[in-house]
Every structure is written in structure tokens, then in C-alpha cells.
VOBA-1610 file (N, C-alpha, C; in pm, whole numbers, padded with zeros to 5 digits, always signed):
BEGIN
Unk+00084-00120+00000Unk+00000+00000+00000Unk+00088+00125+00000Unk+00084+00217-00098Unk+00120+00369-00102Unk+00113+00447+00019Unk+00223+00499+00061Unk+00212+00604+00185Unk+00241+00757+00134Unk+00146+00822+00171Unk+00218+01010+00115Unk+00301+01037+00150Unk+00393+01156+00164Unk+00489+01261+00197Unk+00471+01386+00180Unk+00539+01472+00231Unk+00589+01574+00140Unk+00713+01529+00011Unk+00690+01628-00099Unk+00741+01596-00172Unk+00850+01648-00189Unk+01013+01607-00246Unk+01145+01708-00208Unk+01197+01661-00324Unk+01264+01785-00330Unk+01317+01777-00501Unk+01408+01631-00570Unk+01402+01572-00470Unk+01427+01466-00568Unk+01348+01381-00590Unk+01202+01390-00619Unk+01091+01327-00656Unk+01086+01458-00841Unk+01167+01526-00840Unk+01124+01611-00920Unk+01066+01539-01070Unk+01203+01478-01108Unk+01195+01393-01257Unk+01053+01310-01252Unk+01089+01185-01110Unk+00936+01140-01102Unk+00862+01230-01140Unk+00785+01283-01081Unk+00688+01430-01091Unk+00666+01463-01222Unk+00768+01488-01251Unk+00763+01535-01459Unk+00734+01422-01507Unk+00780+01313-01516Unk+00752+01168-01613Unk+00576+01128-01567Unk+00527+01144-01445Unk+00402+01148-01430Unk+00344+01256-01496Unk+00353+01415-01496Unk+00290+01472-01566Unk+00267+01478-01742Unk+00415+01442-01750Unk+00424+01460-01938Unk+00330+01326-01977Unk+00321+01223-01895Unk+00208+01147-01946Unk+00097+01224-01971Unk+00050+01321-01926Unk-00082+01319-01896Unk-00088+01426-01970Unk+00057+01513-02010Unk+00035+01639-02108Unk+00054+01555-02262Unk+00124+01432-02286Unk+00101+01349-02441Unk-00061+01294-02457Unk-00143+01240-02349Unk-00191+01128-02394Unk-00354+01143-02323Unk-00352+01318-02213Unk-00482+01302-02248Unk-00526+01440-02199Unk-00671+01539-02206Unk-00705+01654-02175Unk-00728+01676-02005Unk-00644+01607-01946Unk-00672+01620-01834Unk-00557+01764-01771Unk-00439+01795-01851Unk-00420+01916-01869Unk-00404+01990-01977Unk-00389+02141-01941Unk-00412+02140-02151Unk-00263+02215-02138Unk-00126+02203-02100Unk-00045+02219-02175Unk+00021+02095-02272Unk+00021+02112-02381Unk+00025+02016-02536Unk+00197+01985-02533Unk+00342+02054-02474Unk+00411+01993-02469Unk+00474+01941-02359Unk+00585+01857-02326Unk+00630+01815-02214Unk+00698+01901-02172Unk+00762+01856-02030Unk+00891+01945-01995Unk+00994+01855-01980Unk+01085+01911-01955Unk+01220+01861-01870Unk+01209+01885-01702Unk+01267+01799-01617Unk+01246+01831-01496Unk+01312+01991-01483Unk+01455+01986-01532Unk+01500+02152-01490Unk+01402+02231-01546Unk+01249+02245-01618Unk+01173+02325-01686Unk+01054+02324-01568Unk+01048+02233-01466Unk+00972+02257-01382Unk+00973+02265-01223Unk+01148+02320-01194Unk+01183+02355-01075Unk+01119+02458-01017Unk+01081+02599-01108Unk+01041+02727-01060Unk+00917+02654-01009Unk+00851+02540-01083Unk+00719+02515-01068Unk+00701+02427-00862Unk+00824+02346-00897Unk+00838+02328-00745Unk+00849+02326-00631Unk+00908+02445-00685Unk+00962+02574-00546Unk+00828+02652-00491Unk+00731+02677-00560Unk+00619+02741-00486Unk+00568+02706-00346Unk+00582+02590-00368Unk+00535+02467-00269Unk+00616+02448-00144Unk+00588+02443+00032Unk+00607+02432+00137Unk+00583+02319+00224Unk+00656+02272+00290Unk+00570+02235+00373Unk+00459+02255+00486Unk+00426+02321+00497Unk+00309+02407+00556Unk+00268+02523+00506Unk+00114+02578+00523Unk+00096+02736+00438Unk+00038+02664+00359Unk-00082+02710+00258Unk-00171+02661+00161Unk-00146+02627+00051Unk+00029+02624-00004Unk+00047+02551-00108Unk+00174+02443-00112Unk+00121+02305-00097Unk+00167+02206-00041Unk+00179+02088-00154Unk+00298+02033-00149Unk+00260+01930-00298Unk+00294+01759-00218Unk+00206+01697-00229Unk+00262+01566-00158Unk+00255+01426-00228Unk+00343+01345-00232Unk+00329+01217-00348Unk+00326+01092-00272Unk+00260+01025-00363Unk+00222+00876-00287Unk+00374+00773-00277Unk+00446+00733-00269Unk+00548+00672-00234Unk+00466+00474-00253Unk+00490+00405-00334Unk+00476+00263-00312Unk+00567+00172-00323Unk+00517+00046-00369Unk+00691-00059-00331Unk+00783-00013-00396Unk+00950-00052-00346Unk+01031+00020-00382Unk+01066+00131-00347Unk+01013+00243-00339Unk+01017+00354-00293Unk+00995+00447-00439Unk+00901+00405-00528Unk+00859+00439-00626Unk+00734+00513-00652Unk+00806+00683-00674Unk+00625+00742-00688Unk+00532+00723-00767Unk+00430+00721-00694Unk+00290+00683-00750Unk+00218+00762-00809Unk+00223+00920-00815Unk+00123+01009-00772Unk+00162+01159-00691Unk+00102+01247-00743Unk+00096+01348-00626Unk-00007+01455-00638Unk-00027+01535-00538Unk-00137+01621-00508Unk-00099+01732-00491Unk-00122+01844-00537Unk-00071+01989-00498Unk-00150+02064-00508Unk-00142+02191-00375Unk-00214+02281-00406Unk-00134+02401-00393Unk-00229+02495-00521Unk-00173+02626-00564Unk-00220+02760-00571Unk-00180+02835-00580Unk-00291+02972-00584Unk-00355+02935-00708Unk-00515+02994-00680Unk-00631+03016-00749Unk-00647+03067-00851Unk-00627+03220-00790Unk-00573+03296-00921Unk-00475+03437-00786Unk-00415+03471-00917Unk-00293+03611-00906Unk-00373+03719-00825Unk-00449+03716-00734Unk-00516+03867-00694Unk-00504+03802-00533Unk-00521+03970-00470Unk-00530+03930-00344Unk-00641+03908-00261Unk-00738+03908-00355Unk-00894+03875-00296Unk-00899+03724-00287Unk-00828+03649-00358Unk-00849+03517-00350Unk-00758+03443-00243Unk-00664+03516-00176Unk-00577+03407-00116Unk-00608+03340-00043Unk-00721+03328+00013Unk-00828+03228+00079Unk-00842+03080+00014Unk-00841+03080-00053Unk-00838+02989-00181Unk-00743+02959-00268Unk-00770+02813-00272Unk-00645+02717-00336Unk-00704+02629-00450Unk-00636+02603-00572Unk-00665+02497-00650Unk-00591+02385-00625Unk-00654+02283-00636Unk-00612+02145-00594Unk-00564+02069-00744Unk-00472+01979-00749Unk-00444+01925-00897Unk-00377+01752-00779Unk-00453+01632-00881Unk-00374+01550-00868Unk-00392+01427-00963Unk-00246+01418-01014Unk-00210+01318-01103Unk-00145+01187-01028Unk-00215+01100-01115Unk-00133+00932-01067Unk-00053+00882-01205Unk+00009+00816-01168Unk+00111+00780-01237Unk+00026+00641-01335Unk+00016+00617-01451Unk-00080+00557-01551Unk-00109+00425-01494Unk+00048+00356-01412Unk-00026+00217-01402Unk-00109+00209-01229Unk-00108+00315-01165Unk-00126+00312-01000Unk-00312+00359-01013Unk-00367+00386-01112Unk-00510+00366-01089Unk-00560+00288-00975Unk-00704+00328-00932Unk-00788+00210-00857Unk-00720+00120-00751Unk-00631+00160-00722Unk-00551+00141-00615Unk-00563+00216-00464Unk-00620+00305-00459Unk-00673+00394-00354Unk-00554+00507-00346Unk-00457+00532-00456Unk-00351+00608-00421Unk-00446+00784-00414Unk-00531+00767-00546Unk-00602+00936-00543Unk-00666+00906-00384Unk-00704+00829-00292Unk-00776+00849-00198Unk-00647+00936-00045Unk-00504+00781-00075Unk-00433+00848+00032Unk-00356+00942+00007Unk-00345+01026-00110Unk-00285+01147-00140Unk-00378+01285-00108Unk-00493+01258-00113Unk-00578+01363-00086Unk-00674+01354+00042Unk-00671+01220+00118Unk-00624+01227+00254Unk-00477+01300+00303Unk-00384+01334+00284Unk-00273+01364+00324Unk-00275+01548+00279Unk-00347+01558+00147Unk-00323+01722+00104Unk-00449+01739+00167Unk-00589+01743+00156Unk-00681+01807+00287Unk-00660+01808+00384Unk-00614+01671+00417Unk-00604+01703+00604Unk-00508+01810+00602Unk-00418+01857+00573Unk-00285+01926+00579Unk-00346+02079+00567Unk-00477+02075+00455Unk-00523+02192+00388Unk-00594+02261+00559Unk-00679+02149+00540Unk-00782+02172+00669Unk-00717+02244+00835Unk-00638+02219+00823Unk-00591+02270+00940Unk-00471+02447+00917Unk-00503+02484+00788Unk-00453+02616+00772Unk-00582+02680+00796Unk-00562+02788+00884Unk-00624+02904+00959Unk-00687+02994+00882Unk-00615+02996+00743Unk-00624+03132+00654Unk-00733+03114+00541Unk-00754+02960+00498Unk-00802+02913+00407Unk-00992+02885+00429Unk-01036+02900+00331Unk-01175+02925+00305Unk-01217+02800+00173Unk-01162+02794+00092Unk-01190+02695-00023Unk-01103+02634-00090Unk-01108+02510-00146Unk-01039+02454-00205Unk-01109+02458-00375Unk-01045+02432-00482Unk-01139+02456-00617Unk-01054+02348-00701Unk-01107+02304-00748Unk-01083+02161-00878Unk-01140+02202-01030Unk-01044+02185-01082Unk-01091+02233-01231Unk-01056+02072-01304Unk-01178+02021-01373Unk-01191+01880-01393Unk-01210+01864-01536Unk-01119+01859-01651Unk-01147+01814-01782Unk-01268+01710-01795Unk-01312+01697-01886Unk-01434+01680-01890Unk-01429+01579-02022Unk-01526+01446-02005Unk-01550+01342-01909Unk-01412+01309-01810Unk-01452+01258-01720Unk-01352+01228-01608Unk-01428+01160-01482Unk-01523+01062-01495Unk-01577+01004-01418Unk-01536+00961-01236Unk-01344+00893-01289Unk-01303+00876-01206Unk-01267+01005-01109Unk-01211+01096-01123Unk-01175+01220-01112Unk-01282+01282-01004Unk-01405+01284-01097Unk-01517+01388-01019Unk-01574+01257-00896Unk-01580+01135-00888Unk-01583+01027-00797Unk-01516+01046-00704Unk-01377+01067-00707Unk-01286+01094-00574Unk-01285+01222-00556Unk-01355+01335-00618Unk-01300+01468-00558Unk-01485+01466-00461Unk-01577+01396-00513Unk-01727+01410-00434Unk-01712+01304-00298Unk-01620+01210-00344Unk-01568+01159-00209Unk-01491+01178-00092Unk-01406+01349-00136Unk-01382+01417-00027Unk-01420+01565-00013Unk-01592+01546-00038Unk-01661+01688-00016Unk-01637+01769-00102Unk-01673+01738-00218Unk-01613+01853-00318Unk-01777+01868-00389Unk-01833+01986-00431Unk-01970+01982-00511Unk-01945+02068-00625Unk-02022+01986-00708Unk-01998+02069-00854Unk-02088+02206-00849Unk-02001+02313-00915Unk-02059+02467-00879Unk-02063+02518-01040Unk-02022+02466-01173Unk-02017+02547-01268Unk-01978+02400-01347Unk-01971+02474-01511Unk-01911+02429-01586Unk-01831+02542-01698Unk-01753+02531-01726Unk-01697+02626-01859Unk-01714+02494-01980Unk-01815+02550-02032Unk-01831+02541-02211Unk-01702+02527-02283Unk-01645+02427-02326Unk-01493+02434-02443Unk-01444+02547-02411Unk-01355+02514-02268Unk-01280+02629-02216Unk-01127+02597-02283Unk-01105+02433-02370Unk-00972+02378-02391Unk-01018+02317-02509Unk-00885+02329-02569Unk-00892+02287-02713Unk-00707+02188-02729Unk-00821+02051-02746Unk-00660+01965-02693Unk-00698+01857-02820Unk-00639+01840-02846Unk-00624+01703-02964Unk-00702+01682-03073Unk-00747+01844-03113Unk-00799+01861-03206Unk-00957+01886-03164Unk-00972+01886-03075Unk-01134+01900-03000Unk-01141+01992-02899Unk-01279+02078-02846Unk-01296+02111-02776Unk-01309+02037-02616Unk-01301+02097-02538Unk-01302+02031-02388Unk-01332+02072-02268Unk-01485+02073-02198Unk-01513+02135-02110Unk-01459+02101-01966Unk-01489+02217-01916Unk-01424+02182-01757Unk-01521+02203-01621Unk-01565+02096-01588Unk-01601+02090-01460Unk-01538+02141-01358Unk-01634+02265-01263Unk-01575+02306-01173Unk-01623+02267-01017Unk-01537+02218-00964Unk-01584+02167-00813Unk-01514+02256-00703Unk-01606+02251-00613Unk-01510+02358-00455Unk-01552+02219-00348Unk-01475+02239-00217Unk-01488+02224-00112Unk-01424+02314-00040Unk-01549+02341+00097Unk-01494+02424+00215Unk-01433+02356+00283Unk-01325+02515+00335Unk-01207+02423+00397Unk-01282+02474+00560Unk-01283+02350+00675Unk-01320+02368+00790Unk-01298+02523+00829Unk-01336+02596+00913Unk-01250+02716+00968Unk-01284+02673+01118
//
């Protein structure tokens, strides 16, 4: 069984080889090329261990990541810093394994206990069955949709938007 962490830069490459899957092979994000890990250090560094933007990865046999969960600012203004977007990718073969469950056990609970925070927000490419299943399984309710807000593989692609409140 997968245990979380915090995540430390030498999960970085992991981290990238999980994401560039998911930026080749499907609309679950819409940047269209990969990176290199040195292309997504600035992206790493945001992230703390404590304070509302936290990135944490599932660890399974071997000591091989599975997965990770991060949360980030919302958007660039200071009306929102209450609020965090949540993102989490698994690694293609760690599906249905319960890893999306103990990674986001590990980033809410973590969320839940910052003082400052008011909402969490999920932006969900669309279909994504599994996705919107585990984010309603930890209190998340759908509040919107954006109409072909993404245009990925030659198609349009809507995005389901989900919040959960964070305890205060």
C-alpha cells in the first residue's frame, strides 16, 4: 500500500515523467508539450511544507512514486488568497488502487488545518468520471461548468468546476 509525503526535489523527474504522461496522452491538462524536470523547478519551489500551497506524493513498493497532489494559488489577486486549486495526477499504471484516496487524505487534512483558508477549487477536464468520484468523495460539489474552455487534440473540452470548504 502507497504512503504520502511531502514531496522534495528529488521526486522532481518522477513528478515530470508522471505529468508529461498526462500532457502526451490526455485533456486532463491542456499544456500540449512536455517538460524537462529543470523546466519545472520554478514550478516546485512554490510549494512548502506548511501554508496553503503544499505538494505531496504517494510513495509505493520500492520507494517508487505513485502520484501526487498539490495545491496552488487560485488565481494572481489578493482577494483570492483564501483559496487554493487542488491538482492530482497518478502515475498511468497506479489507478484504482486507492492512491487518489491516500494522497488527498494527506493534502486536505494538511489543507484543513490552515487558519487562513476558506476553499479549495478543482478544475476537472471533462468526461472524467473517475476524477469527479474521488473529488465528491472528499466533499467537493460541482458549482459550474466552462463550455470548451480547452482545445486539446484537435477538440474542444469542457471543464467541470468543483469547490470544497475548507473547515474554519
Amino acid at each position: 500500500m502507497a504512503h504520502a509525503r511531502l514531496a522534495t526535489e528529488a521526486d522532481l523527474a518522477a513528478l515530470t515523467d508522471i505529468y508529461n504522461y498526462f500532457v502526451a496522452n490526455t485533456v486532463t491538462t491542456f499544456d500540449t508539450q512536455p517538460y524537462r524536470a529543470s523546466e519545472r523547478l520554478a514550478w516546485f519551489r512554490q510549494f512548502a511544507g506548511t501554508g496553503p500551497y503544499q505538494l505531496h506524493v504517494a510513495i509505493g513498493a520500492g520507494n517508487v512514486v505513485q502520484g501526487y497532489a498539490s495545491s496552488t494559488a487560485f488565481r494572481d489577486k489578493p482577494a483570492y488568497a483564501r483559496t487554493v486549486e487542488v491538482a492530482i495526477y497518478l502515475a498511468p499504471h497506479a489507478d484504482e488502487q486507492g492512491i487518489g484516496s491516500t494522497l488527498y487524505r494527506a493534502l486536505l487534512g494538511a489543507l484543513d488545518r490552515q487558519p487562513d483558508l476558506h476553499r479549495a477549487i478543482a478544475m476537472i477536464a471533462q468526461p472524467n468520471p473517475g476524477s469527479v468520484a474521488l473529488h465528491e468523495k472528499f466533499g467537493f460539489r460541482s458549482v459550474g461548468e466552462l463550455s470548451e474552455a480547452g482545445f486539446k487534440f484537435g477538440y474542444p473540452v469542457d471543464i467541470l468546476i468543483m469547490e470544497r470548504p475548507i473547515p474554519a
